[in-house]
C-alpha positions as CSV (number, residue, x, y, z in Angstrom):
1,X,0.0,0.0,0.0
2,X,1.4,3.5,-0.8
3,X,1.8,6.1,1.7
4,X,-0.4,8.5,2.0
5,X,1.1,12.4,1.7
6,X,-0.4,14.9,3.7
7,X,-0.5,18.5,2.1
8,X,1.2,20.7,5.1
9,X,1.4,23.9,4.1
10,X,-1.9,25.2,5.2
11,X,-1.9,22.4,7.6
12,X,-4.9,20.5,6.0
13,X,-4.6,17.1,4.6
14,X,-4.6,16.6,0.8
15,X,-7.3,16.0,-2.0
16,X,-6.1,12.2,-2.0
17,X,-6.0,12.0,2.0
18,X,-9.6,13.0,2.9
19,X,-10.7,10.5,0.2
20,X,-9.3,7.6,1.3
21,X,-10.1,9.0,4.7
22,X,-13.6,9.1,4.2
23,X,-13.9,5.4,2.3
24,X,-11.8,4.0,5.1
25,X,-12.4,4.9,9.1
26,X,-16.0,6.4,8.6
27,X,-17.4,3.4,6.8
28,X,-15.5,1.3,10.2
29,X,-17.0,4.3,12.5
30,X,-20.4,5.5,11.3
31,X,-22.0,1.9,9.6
32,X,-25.1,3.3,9.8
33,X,-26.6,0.5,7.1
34,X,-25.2,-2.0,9.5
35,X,-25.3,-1.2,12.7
36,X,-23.5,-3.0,15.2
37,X,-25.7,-5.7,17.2
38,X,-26.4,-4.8,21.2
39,X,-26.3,-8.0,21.9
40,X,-27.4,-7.0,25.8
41,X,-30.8,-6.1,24.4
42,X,-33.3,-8.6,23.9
43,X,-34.0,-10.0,20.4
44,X,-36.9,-11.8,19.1
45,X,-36.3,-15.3,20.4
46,X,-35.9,-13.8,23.5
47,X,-39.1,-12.0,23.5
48,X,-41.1,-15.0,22.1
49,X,-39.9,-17.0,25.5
50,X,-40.4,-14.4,27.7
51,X,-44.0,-14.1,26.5
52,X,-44.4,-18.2,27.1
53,X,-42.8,-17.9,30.7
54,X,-45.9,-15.2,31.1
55,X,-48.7,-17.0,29.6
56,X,-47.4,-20.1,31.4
57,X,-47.2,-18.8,34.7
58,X,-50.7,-16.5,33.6
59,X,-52.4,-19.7,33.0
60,X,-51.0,-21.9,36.1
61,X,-52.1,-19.2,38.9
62,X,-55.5,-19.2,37.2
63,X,-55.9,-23.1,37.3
64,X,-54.8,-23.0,40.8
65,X,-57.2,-20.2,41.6
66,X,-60.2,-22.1,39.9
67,X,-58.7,-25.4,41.1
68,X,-59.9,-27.0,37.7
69,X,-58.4,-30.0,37.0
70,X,-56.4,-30.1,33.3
71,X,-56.1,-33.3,31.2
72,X,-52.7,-34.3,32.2
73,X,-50.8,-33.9,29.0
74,X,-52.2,-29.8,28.7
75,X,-51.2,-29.6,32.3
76,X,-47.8,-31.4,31.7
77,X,-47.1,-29.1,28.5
78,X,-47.7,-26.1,30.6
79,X,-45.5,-27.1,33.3
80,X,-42.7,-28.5,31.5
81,X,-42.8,-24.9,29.4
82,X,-42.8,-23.2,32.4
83,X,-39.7,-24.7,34.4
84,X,-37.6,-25.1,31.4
85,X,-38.1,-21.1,30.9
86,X,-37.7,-20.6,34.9
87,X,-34.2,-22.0,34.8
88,X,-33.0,-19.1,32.3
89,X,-35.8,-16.0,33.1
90,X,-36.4,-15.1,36.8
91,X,-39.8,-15.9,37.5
92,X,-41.2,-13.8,40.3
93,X,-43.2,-16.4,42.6
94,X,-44.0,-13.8,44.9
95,X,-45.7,-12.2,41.8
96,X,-47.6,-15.3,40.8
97,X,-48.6,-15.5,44.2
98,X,-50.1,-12.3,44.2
99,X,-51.8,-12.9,41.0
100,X,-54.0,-16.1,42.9
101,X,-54.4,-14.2,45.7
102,X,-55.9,-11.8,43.3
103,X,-58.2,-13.8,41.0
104,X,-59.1,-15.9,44.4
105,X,-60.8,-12.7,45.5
106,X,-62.1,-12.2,42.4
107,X,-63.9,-15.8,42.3
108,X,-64.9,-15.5,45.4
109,X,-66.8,-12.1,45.4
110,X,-68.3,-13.3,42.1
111,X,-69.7,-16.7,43.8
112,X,-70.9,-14.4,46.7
113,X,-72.6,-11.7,44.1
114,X,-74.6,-14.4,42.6
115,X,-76.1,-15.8,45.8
């Protein structure tokens, strides 16, 4: 590769330098076509599982709350979705807790209405 001359008698680099500047480092610096991937942020995969952990653990505190009884394989499909996401997403059981408490009440004052 040749070397590059800078013009310095004005102290500006030359014609040729601020060409080759501008193909070379700001193509590296500002990609903005290809931006580099945050790979800290969540990406769609992630997102898909984190809604599953959800609806999972949406749909296990309801069960419990109604104490319905599930065929065992939509009850085993449920469960097995919901520890295999458990070991890799905090689940809040505290929140899920909450959330039977919750509907619970709401069953309850619902029974209680009707009569």
């Amino acid at each position: 590769m040749a070397d590059i001359e800078v013009y310095t008698v004005n102290g500006l680099p030359s014609y040729e330098y601020k060409a080759w500047d501008n193909q070379v480092s700001h193509l590296i610096i500002y990609n903005v076509t290809n931006p580099p991937e945050d790979i800290l942020q969540p990406q769609n995969q992630e997102e898909e599982e984190v809604s599953v952990v959800q609806a999972s653990s949406t749909m296990l505190a309801g069960a419990f709350t109604l104490k319905q009884k599930w065929y065992p394989k939509v009850y085993n499909r449920v469960n097995n979705a919901f520890e295999m996401m458990s070991k890799y997403i905090h689940v809040d059981m505290d929140d899920i807790e909450a959330r039977i408490e919750i509907l619970q009440c709401k069953v309850y004052k619902k029974r209680a209405d009707k009569m």
